[in-house]
N, C-alpha and C positions, 0 to 999 in steps of 0.2 A: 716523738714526745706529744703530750695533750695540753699540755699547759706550760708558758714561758711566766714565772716570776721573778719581778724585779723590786729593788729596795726601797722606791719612791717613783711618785707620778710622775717628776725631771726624769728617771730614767725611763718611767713606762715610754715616754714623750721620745726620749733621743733613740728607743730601740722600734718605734715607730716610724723615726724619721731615718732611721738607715736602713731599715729591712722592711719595713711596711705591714710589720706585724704587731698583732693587740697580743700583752702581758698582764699579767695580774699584779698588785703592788702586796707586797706580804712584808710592812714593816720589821724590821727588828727590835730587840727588846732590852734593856736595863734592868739588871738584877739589882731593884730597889731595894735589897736586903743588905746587899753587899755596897751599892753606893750609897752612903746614909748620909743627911744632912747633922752636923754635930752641935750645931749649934756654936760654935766656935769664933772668937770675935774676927771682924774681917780686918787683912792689913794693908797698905800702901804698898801692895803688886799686884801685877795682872798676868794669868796663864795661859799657856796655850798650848794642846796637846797635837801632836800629830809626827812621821815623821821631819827629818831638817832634809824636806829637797824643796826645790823650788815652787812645784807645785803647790806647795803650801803656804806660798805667799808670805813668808815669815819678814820678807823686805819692806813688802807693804806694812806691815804690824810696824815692824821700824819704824819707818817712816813716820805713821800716825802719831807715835810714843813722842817724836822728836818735835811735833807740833803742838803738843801739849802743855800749860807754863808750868815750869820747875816750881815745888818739888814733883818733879812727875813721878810716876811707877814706875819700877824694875819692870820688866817681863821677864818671867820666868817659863823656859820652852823643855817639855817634857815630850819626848820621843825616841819612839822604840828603834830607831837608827838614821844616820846623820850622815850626808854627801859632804864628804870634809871640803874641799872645794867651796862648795855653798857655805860650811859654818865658816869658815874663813871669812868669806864676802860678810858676811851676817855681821862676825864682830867686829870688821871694821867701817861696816856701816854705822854698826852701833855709837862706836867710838866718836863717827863724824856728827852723829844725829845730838849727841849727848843721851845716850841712852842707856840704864844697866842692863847688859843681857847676859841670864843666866843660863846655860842650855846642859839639860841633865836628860843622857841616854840609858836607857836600860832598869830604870827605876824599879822598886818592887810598886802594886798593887796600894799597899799600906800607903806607900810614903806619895802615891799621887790624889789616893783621896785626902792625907791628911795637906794636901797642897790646896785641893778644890776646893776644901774648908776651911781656909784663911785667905782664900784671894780677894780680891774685890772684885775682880769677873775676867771672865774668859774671853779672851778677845780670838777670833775666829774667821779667816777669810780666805781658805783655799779654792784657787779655779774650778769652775764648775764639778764642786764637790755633789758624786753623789746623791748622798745621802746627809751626812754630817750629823757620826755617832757622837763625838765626843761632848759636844755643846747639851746632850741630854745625858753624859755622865756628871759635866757638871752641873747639869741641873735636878738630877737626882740629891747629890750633895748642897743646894741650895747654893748655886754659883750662878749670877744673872750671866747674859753672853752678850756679848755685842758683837754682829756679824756684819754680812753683807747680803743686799737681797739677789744671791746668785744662788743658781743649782738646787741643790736640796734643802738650804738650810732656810729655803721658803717655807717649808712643812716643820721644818722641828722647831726655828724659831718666829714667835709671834711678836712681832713689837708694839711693846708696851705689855704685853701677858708675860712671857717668862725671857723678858732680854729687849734690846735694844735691836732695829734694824735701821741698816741706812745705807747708801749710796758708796758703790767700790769706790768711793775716795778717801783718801788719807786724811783731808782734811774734816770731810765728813764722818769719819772713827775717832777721829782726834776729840770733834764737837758731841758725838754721843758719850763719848768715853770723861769728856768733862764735866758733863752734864751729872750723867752719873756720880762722880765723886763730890760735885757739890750739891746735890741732893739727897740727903742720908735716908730721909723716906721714901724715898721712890727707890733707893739702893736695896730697903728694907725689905718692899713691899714685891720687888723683883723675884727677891732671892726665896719668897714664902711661895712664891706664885711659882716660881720655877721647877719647884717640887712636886707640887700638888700636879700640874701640868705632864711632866714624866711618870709619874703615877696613875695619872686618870689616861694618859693616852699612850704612852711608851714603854711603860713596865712589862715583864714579862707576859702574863695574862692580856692585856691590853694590845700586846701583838698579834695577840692569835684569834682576838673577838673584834671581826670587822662592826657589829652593833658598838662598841663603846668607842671605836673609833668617829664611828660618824652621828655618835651623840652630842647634846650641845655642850660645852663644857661648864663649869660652873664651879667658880673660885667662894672656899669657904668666908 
């Protein structure tokens, strides 16, 4: 081969640090046609997409959800398959944390955008994830995120431009994630910028022209 590409500078970095060899980073991309912002008024839950294994940290999310003062959010977990084992643990974490967990496998397309479009924001914290596609699906649909600053989701999410970042603690997603719902314009101002954001830098187009990638950005 002539050229090793990978999905993020975390990965350039980790196939650096195992093999000793330079990669190109060739983002991927968000069909910003097909994830649209609806305009749609936001509701008292919060999403999270990815499979239900461990890796995805859907504990920690618990966790967080259960440190937050009632009425807290439902989380509602959408994934394309589930270590039953783990969803077991999950809802009886749930259970202990006081938390609603809804966990819906196998969804169509339709019915997760039309989830991303009424969440209040996508809460996000798998182990050294990649890349971390879905935090720019829901930001195509105008869904702040609030992550952690691990792995990839240094590059897709920017805190305070399109989401929330903060420290892998429960305690610290619990205080962004409050923060959030008692500030409606900064909930506002998230979810307009979040768009714009997967548009100027992750959209289709925008994966394949390294010049708009390392252009500056520039919220309307």
């Amino acid at each position: 081969y002539d050229r090793i590409l990978v999905n993020s500078y975390f990965s350039r970095e980790s196939v650096l640090r195992t093999y000793g060899l330079d990669a190109h980073v060739c983002y991927l991309g968000v069909d910003t046609d097909h994830f649209v912002d609806r305009g749609l008024p936001r509701e008292h839950f919060v999403i999270g997409v990815g499979a239900i294994i461990t890796l995805k940290n859907i504990h920690f999310l618990i966790d967080a959800l259960g440190r937050v003062s009632p009425p807290r959010p439902r989380l509602v977990w959408v994934g394309n398959a589930a270590d039953e084992s783990y969803l077991t643990e999950l809802t009886r974490l749930a259970q202990e944390r006081q938390v609603e967990f809804v966990p819906l496998v196998n969804i169509s397309d339709e019915e997760l955008i039309d989830l991303l479009n009424r969440a209040a924001a996508m809460l996000y914290a798998p182990r050294l994830e990649p890349f971390g596609y879905a935090p720019l699906e829901a930001g195509a649909c105008g869904c702040p995120v609030i992550t952690v600053f691990e792995g990839g989701m240094k590059e897709t999410v920017v805190d305070g431009s399109n989401g929330l970042v903060t420290d892998p603690d429960p305690a610290a997603m619990a205080a962004a994630l409050s923060r959030l719902m008692a500030e409606p314009e900064l909930a506002k101002r998230l979810s307009s910028q979040a768009r714009h954001f997967v548009q100027e830098r992750f959209s289709l187009p925008a994966a394949i022209d390294l010049d708009l990638q390392r252009a500056p950005l520039h919220y309307p």
